[in-house]
C-alpha positions as CSV (number, residue, x, y, z in Angstrom):
1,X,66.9,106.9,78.9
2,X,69.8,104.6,79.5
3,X,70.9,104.5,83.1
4,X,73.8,103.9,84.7
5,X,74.6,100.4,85.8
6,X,73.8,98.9,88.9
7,X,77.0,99.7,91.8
8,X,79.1,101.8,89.5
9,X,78.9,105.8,90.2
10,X,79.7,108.8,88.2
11,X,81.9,111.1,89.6
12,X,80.3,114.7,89.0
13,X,81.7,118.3,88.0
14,X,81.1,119.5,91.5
15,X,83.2,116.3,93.2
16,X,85.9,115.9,90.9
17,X,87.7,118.9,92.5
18,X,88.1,116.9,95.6
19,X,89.4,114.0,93.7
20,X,91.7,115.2,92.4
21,X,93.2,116.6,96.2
22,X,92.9,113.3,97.5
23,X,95.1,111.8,94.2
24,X,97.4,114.2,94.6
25,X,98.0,114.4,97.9
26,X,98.3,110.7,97.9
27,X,101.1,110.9,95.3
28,X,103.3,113.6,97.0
29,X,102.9,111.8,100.3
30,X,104.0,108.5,98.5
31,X,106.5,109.9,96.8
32,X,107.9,111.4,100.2
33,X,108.2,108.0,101.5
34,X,110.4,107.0,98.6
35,X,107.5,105.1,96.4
36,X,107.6,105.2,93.1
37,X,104.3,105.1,90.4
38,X,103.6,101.9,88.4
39,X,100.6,101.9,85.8
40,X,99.6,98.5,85.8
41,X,96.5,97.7,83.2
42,X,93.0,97.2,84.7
43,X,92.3,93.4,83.5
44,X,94.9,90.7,83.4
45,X,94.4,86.9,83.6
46,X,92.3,85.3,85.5
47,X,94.4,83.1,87.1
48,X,96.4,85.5,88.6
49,X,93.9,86.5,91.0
50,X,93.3,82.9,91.0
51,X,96.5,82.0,92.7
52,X,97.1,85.6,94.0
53,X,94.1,86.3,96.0
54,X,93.1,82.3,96.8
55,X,90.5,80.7,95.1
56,X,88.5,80.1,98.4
57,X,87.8,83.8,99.1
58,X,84.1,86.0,98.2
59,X,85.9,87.9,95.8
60,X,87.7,84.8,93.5
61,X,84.3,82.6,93.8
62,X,81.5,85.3,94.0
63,X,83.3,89.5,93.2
64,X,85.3,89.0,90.3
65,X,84.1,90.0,86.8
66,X,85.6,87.7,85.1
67,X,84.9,86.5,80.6
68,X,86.1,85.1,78.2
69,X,87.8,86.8,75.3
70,X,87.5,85.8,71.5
71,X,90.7,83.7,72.0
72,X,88.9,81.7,74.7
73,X,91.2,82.7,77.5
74,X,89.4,83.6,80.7
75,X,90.3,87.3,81.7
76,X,89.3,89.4,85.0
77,X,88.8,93.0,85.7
78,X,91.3,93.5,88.9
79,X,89.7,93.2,92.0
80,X,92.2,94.2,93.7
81,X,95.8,95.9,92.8
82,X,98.7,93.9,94.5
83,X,98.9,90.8,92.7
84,X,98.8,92.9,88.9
85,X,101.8,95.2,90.7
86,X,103.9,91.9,91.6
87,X,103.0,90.4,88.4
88,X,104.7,93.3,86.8
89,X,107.5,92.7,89.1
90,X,108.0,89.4,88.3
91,X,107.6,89.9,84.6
92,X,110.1,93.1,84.4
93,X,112.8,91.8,86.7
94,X,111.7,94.7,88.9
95,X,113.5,93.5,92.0
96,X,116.8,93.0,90.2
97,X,117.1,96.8,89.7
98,X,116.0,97.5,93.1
99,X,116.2,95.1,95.8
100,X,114.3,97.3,97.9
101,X,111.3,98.3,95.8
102,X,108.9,100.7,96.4
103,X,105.6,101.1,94.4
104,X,102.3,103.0,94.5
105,X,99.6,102.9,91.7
106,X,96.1,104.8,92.0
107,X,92.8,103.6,89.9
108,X,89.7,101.6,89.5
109,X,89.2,98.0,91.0
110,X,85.9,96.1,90.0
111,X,83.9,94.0,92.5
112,X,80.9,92.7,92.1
113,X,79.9,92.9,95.3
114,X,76.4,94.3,97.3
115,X,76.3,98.1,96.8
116,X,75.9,100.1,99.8
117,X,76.8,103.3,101.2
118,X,80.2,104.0,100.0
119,X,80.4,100.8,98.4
120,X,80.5,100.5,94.5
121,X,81.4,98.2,92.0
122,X,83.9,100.1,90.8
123,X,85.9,101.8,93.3
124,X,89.4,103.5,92.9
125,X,91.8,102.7,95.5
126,X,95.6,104.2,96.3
127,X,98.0,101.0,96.3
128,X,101.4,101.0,97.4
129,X,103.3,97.8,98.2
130,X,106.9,97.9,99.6
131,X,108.9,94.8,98.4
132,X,112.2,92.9,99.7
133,X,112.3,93.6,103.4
134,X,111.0,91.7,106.0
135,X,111.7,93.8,109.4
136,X,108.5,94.7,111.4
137,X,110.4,98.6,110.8
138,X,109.2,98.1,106.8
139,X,105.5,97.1,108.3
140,X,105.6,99.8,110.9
141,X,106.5,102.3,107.8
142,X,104.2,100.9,105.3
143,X,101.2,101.5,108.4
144,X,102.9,105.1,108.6
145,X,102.8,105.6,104.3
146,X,99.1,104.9,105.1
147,X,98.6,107.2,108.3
148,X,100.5,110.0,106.2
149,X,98.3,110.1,103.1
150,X,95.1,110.4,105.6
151,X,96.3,113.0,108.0
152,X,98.0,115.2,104.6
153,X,94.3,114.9,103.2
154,X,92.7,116.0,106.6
155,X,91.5,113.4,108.1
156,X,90.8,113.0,111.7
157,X,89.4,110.3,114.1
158,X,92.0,107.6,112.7
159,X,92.6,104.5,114.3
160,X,95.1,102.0,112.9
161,X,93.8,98.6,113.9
162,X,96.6,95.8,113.6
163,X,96.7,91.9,114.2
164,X,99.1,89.1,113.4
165,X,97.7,86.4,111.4
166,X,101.0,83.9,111.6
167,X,102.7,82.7,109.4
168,X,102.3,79.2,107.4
169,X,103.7,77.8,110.2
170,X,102.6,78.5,113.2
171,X,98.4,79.0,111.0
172,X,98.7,75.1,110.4
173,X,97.7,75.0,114.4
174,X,95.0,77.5,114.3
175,X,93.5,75.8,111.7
176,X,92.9,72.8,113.3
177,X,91.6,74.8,117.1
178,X,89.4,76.5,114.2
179,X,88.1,73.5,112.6
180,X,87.3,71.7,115.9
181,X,85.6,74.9,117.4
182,X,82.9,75.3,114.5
183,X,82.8,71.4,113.7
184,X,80.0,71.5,116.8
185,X,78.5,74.6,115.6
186,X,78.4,73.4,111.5
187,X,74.5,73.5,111.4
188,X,74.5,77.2,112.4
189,X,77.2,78.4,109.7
190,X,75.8,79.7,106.5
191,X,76.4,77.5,103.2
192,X,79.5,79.3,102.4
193,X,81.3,79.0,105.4
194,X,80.3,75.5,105.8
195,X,82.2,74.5,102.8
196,X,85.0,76.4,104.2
197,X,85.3,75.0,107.4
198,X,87.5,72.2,105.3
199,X,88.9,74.3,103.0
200,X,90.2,77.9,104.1
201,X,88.4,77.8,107.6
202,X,90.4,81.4,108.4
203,X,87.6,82.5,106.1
204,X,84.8,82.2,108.5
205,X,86.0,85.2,110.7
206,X,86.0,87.4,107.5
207,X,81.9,86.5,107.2
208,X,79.6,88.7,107.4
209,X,76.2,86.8,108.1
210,X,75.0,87.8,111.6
211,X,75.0,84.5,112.6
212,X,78.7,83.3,111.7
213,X,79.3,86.8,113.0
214,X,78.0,86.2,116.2
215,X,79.9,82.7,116.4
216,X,83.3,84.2,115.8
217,X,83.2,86.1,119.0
218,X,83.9,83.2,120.9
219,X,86.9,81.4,118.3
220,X,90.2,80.9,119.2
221,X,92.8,83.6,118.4
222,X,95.5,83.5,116.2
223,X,97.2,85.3,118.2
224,X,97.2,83.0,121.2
225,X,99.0,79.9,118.1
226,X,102.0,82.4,117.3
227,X,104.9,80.7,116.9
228,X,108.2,82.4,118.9
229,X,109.7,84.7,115.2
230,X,105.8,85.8,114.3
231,X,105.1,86.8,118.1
232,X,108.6,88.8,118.2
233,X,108.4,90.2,114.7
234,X,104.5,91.5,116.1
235,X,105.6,93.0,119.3
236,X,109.0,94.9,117.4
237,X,106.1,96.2,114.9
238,X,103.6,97.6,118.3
239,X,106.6,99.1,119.5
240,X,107.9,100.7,116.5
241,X,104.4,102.4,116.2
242,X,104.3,103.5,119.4
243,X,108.0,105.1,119.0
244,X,106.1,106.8,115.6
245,X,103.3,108.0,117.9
246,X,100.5,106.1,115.2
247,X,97.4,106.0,117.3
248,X,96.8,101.6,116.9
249,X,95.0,99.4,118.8
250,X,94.9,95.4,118.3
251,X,92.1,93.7,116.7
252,X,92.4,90.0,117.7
253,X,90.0,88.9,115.1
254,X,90.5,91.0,111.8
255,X,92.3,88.6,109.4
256,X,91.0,90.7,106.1
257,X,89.9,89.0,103.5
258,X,92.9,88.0,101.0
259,X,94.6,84.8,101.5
260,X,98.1,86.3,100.8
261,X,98.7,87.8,103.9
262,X,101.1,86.4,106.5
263,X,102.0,88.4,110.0
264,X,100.9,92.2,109.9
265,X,97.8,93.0,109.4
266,X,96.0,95.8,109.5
267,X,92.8,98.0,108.7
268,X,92.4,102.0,108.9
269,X,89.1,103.0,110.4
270,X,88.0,106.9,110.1
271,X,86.2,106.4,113.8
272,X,84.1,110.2,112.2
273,X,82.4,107.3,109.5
274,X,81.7,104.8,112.2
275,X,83.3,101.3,113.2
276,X,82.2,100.0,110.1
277,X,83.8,102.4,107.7
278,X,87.2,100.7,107.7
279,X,88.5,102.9,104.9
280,X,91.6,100.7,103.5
281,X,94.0,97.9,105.2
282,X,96.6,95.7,104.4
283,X,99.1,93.7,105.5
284,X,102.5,91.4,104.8
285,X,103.4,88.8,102.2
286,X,106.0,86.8,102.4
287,X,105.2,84.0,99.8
288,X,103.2,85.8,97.4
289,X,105.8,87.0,94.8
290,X,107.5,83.5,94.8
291,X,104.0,81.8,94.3
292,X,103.4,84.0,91.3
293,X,106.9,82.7,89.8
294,X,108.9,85.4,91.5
295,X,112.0,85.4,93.7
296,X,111.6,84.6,97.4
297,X,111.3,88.2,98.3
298,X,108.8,89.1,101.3
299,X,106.6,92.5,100.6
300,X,104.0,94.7,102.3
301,X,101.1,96.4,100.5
302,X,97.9,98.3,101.3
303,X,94.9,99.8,99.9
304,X,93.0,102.7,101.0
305,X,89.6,103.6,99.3
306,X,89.2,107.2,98.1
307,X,84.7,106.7,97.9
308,X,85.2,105.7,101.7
309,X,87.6,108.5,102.6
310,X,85.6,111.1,100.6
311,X,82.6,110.8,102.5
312,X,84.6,112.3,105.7
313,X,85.4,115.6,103.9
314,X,82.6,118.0,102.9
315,X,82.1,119.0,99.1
316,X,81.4,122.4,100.2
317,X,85.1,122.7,101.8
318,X,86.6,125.9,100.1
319,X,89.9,124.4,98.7
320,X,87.1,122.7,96.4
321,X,85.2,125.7,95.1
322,X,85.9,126.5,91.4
323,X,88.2,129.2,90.8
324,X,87.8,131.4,87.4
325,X,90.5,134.0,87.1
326,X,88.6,136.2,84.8
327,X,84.7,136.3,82.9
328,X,84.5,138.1,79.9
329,X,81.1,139.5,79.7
330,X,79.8,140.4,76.0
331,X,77.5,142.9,75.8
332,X,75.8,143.5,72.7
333,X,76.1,141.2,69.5
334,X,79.6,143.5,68.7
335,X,81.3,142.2,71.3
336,X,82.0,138.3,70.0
337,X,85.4,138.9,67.5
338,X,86.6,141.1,70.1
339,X,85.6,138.9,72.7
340,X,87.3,135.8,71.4
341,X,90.6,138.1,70.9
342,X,90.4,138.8,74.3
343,X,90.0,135.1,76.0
344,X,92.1,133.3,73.4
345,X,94.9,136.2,74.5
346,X,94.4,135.7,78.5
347,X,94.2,131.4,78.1
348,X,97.9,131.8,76.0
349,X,99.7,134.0,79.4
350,X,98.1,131.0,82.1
351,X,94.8,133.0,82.5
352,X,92.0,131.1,83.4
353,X,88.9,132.4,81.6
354,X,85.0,131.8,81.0
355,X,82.4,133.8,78.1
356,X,79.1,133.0,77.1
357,X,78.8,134.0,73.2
358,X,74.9,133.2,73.8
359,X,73.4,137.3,74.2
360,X,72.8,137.3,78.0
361,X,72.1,140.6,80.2
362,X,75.1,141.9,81.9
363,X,73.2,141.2,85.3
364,X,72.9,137.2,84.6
365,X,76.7,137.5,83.6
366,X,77.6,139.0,86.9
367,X,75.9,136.4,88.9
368,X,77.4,133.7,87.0
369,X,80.8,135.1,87.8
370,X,80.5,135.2,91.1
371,X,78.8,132.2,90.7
372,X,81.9,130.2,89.3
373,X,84.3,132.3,91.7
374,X,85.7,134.5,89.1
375,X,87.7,136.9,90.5
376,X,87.7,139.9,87.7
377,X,85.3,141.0,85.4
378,X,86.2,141.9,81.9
379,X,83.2,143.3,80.2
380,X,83.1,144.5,76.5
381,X,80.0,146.9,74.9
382,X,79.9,149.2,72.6
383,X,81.6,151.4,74.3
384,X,84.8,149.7,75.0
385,X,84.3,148.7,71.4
386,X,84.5,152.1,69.9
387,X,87.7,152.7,72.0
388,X,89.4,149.2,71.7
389,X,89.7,148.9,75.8
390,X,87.8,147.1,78.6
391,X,86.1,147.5,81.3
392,X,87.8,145.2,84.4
393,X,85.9,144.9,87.4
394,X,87.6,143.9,91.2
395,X,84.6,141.4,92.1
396,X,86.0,141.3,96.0
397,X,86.6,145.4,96.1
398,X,84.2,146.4,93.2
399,X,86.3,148.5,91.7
400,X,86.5,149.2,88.3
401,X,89.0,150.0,85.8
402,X,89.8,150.6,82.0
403,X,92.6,149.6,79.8
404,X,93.2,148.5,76.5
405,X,93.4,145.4,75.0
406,X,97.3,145.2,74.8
407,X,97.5,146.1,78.3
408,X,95.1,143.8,79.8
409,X,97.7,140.9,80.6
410,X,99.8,143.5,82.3
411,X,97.6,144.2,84.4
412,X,96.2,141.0,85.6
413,X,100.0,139.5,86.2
414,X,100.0,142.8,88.5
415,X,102.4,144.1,86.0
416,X,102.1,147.9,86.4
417,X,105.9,148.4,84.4
């Protein structure tokens, strides 16, 4: 048997139900903020990610699946959504049309990362970015685009955790209080975050060995090196939360893990999963479509995970159960032209309908339609047959009536004329 490969998931009859909700009711509450859908493809050049994302980050050096084609050219599944989206931008002319653009896109995002709970290697995440406006208003609304999509999907326990990580500026600063801080401590860092104490030392406080971990607890803030604009823009975003009534508390030391982001940041933790089960983020950047050859036009972006976000809402919910309008039970090997007249007929008016041509008793049909939530019966023997009718049966009130085939429809629309 060939099994599946290692971190990647299948997403099963009896789950997809709920996937679909959670798409769906992403899109409408998108779409209610004033985002539009972009479909950007799944693999694009490496070096976008390269310069995107920043080459000293886990998922540049270590995450990203990344070959070479036949031509030689080194390509990447996306890790990630935002740079693809503003590559699009860029390429189309995007922000010309709109100066104020608004875009969501929803798929899958490859990481080759650790698998754990709720952590796969391909993952789907909703994306939306909000492009061309830099007023802590547009990062207090892009926090409440994210709020909106988990409250209209049911979630509960949320907690918007936010932090400013500066701007080029003011960072230059914190760099160096960060660099002299571990410079005593190099010999306890781990061999990745020795390497970028030099190079990206912002990266350290994203690490996840217990050690470097334990280490950050005592580093400088970067919200103690603010500069005046970045410490005003923050507080105008706090308060326009509060004003929105987003429950939000700040997180001195969450940077996230994606060079890109300057000012806001933020992370959405489903406090039901635990303090670990941030289930998206995001945050500001106001260099990154100019560094991918765009205009100098700030933008806002953030991801939410739907593998996170599905483990806080039970399978079993009932919006999720499958929903037959009608089984057609065949009794008797008879019933099968008539049978297929009948279900072809209900499909064509919107009816959904399931059969079994296999020769089953009409006790194992009725415990398959209630099984599979069928609300009527429609059962065909000899009988009905002889008479060209059939036999419907209520499934919630039992009762039971007959009518033939041309008035079938009719009656199932509720149609008595």
């Amino acid at each position: 048997m060939i099994t599946l490969v290692k971190g990647f998931h299948d997403i099963l009859p009896d789950e997809t139900r709920k996937w679909a909700f959670m798409m769906s009711t992403a899109r409408e509450s998108l779409e209610r903020f004033g985002f539009r859908e972009i479909i950007p493809p799944i693999m694009e050049k490496t070096e976008l990610f390269q310069r995107g994302i920043g080459e000293v980050t886990d998922i540049v050096e270590k995450e990203m699946y990344t070959f070479e084609d036949r031509g030689g050219e080194s390509l990447s599944l996306r890790p990630e959504a935002t740079a693809g989206v503003l590559r699009a931008v860029v390429e189309h002319s995007l922000l010309r049309k709109d100066p104020l653009l608004k875009l969501y896109c929803i798929g899958p995002m490859f990481r080759r990362e650790r698998p754990s709970k709720g952590r796969y290697r391909q993952f789907f995440q909703v994306n939306a970015e909000i492009l061309g406006d830099d007023s802590p208003y547009t990062d207090a609304e892009a926090v409440a685009a994210a709020y909106s999509i988990m409250t209209d999907i049911g979630a509960t326990g949320l907690m918007m955790e936010i932090n400013s990580v500066g701007c080029p500026n003011c960072r230059a600063e914190y760099r160096k209080l960060l660099q002299t801080f571990f410079k005593d401590r190099t010999k306890d860092l781990c061999s990745d975050c020795r390497r970028r104490l030099e190079a990206n030392p912002m990266r350290i406080l994203d690490c996840k060995v217990p050690e470097c971990a334990h280490m950050v607890k005592d580093a400088p803030l970067v919200t103690d090196s603010l500069d005046e604009p970045c410490r005003e823009h923050f507080r105008e975003v706090r308060e326009a939360l509060e004003i929105l009534e987003i429950p939000n508390r700040l997180e001195p030391r969450m940077v996230r893990g994606l060079d890109y982001y300057t000012r806001t940041a933020f992370e959405i933790v489903h406090e039901e999963l635990g303090r670990s089960k941030a289930v998206g983020g995001g945050g500001r950047y106001d260099n990154l479509l100019k560094d991918l050859g765009g205009p100098d036009a700030s933008g806002i972006g953030f991801a939410i995970g739907l593998e996170r976000l599905s483990m806080g809402i039970p399978d079993d919910h009932p919006r999720f159960r499958r929903r037959i309008d009608v089984y057609v039970a065949l009794l008797g090997q008879g019933a099968g032209p008539m049978g297929l007249t009948v279900v072809n007929m209900l499909r064509s008016n919107g009816i959904s309908v399931e059969t079994r041509y296999s020769p089953m008793s009409l006790k194992a049909q009725m415990k398959l339609a209630d099984k599979i939530g069928a609300r009527k019966v429609i059962m065909i023997g000899d009988d009905e047959l002889a008479r060209r009718e059939v036999t419907i049966r209520d499934m919630r009130t039992k009762d039971q009536t007959t009518v033939g085939i041309d008035g079938i429809v009719k009656l199932l629309q509720g149609d008595e004329s």
